[in-house]
N, C-alpha and C positions, 0 to 999 in steps of 0.2 A: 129650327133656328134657335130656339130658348136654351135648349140643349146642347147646342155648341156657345152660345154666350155663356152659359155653367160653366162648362170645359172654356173657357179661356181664363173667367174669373179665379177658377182655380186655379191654372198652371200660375197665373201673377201672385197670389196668394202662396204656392209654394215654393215660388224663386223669392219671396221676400221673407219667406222663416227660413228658408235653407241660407239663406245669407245671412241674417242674424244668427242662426246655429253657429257659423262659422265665425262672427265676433266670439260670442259663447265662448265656446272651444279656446281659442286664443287666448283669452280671459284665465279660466283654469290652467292651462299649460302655463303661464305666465305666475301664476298663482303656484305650482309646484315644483317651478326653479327657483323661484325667490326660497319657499321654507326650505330646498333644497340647499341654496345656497345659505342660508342662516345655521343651518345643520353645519356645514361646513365649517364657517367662518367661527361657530361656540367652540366645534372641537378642535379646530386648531389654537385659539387663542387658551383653551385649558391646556392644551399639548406643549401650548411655549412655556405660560408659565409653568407647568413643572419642570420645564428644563427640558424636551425632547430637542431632537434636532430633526426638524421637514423637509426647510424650507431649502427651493433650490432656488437663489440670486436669479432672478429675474425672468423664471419661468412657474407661471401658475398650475398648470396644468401638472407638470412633472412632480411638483408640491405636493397638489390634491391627491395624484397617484399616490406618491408617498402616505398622506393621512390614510386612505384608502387599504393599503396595505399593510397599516398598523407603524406604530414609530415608539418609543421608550425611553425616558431620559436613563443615564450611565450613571447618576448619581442624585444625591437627595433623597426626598421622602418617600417620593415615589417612583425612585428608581426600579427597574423591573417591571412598571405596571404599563397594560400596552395602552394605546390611546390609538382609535382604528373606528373609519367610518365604514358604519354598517348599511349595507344592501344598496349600494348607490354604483352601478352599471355606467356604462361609457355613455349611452346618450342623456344619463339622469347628470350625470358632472359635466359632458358638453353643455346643456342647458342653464346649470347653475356659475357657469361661467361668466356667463352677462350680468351677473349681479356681483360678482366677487373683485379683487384687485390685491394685489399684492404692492403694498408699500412697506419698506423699510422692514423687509423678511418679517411680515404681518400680511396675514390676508385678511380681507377687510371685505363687509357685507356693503354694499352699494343698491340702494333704493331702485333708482333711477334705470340701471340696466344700461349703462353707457358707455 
């Protein structure tokens, strides 16, 4: 009898950390789109001002490809030099998408994820 009271108290005991694990989890994931998306959102605002050209009128996604695949302004100081986000995979820029927005061919970091 003692012995199945152990074994229940445990399983309750491991349905209540395996459920905290999974806030956990949440938390970090949440935690590596956002610097994800601030990665983004530094190199594209260095990309404009130099002068590149990204941004696609009202599709973020198509954008971030573009930074992704590297972009160059045609004139100026730093014309010639590429400006291209490093090692950021389809579901690393799916997720830093909820933090990002493009206004006014600006993408722009968003706290909130909204």
């Amino acid at each position: 009898m003692e012995l199945l009271v152990t074994i229940a108290i445990l399983g309750v005991l491991a349905t209540i950390g395996i459920g905290a694990m999974g806030g956990a989890r949440q938390g970090a994931v949440d935690q590596k789109d956002k610097r994800n998306a601030q990665e983004i959102a530094s190199v594209a605002a260095i990309a404009s001002a130099a002068g590149a050209s990204f941004v696609v009128p009202g599709d973020e996604k198509a954008t971030i490809v573009n930074l992704k695949n590297g972009c160059s302004p045609s004139t100026g100081a730093f014309k010639g030099r590429v400006f291209k986000l490093p090692n950021l995979g389809e579901p690393e820029i799916n997720g830093a998408m909820r933090f990002l927005a493009l206004n006014d061919s600006e993408l722009q970091y968003r706290l909130d994820g909204s």
